[in-house]
C-alpha positions as CSV (number, residue, x, y, z in Angstrom):
1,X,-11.0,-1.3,22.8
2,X,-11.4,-4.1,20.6
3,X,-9.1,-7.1,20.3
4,X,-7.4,-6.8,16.6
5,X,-6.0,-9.7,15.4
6,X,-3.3,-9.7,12.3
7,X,-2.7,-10.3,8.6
8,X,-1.7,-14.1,8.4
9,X,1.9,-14.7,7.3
10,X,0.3,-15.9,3.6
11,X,-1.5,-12.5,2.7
12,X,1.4,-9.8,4.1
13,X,3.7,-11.7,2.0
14,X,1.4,-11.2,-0.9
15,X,0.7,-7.8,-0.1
16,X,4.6,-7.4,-0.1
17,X,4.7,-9.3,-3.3
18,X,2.1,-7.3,-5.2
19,X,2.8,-3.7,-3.8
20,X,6.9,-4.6,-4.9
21,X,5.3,-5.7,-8.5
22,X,3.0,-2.7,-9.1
23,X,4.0,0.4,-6.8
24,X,6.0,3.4,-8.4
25,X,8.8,5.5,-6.6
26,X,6.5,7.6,-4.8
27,X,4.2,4.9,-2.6
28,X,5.7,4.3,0.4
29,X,5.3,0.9,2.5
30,X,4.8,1.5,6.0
31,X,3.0,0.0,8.6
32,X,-0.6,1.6,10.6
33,X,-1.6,-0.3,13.7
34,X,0.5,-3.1,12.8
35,X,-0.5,-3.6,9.6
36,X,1.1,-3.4,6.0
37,X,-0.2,-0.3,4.5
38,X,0.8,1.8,1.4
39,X,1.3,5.9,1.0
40,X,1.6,8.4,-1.5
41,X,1.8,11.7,0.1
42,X,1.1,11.1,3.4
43,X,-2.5,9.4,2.2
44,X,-3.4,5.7,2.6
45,X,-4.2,4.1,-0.6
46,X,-4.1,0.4,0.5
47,X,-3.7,-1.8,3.6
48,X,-4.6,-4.6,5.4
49,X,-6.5,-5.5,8.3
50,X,-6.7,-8.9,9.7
51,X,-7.7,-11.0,6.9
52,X,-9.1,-8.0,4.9
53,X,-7.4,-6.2,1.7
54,X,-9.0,-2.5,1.3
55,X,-8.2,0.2,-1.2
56,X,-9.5,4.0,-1.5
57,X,-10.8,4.7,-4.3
58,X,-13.0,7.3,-6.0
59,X,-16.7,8.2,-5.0
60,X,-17.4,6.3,-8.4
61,X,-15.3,3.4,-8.3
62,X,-16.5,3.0,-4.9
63,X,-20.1,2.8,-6.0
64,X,-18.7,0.0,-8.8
65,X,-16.5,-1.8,-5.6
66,X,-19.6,-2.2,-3.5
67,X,-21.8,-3.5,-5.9
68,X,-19.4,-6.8,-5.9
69,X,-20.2,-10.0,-4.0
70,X,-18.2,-9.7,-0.3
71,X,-17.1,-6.1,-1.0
72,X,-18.1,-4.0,1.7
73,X,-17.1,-0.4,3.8
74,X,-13.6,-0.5,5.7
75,X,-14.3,-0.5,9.4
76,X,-11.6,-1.0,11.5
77,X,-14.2,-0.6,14.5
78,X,-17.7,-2.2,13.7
79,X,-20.2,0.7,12.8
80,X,-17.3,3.5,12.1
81,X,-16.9,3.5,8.3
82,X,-13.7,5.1,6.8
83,X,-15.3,7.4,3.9
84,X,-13.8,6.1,0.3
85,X,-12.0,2.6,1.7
86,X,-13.6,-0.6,0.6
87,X,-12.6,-4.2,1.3
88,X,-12.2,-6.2,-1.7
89,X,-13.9,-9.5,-2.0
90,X,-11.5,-12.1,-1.3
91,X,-11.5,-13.6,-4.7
92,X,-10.8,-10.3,-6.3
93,X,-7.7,-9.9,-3.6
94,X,-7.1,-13.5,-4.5
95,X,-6.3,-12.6,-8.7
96,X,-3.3,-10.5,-10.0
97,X,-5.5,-8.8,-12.6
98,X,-8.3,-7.9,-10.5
99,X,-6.2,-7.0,-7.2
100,X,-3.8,-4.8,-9.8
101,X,-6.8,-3.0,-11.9
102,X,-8.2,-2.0,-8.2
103,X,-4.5,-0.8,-6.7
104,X,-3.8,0.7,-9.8
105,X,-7.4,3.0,-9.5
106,X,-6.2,3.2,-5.7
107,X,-2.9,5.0,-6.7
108,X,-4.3,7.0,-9.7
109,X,-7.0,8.5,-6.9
110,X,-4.8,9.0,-4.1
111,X,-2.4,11.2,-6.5
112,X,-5.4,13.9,-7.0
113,X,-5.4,14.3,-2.9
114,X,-3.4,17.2,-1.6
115,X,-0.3,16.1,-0.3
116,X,-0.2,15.6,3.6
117,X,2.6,17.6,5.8
């Protein structure tokens, strides 16, 4: 099992900032492995993992992720990819309007999933 190591005190306070700032009454804050994550439904939208920010996002808006400089697939285990989750580059993560137009594309996808039970 590999050794994860955790969100610095700076970026979960800026996850909690930011999610408080832009979330609606039906994402829910809970944590995953130790780790800040967001919910609507009972699906991930957003979290963080070590020093990474990652939002699921469409099969398009995936594509358009990737193609930025430092965005790359979320793998909590090196080599095991998690489908539509992307880290963001840190200097979009780093910029309210960037890190809000990806979270808000984040929530708008993760509403057309079926809810979870």
């Amino acid at each position: 099992m590999p050794k994860f190591v955790k969100s610095s005190p700076a970026l979960v306070a800026r996850f909690g900032e930011v999610m408080e700032r832009i979330a609606a009454p039906d994402v829910a804050l809970r944590l995953m492995f130790g780790y800040p994550c967001a919910w609507i439904g009972g699906n991930m939208l957003t979290g963080l993992f070590a020093e990474q920010w990652w939002v699921r996002v469409s099969e398009a808006d995936r594509d358009a992720l990737l193609a930025l400089p430092g965005a790359h697939p979320f793998e909590p285990m090196p080599g095991r990819a998690m489908g539509r989750y992307v880290v963001l580059p840190a200097d979009v993560a780093a910029s309210d309007p960037d890190l809000d137009a990806w979270l808000t594309k984040s929530i708008d996808f993760t509403r057309t999933l079926p809810p979870k039970r």
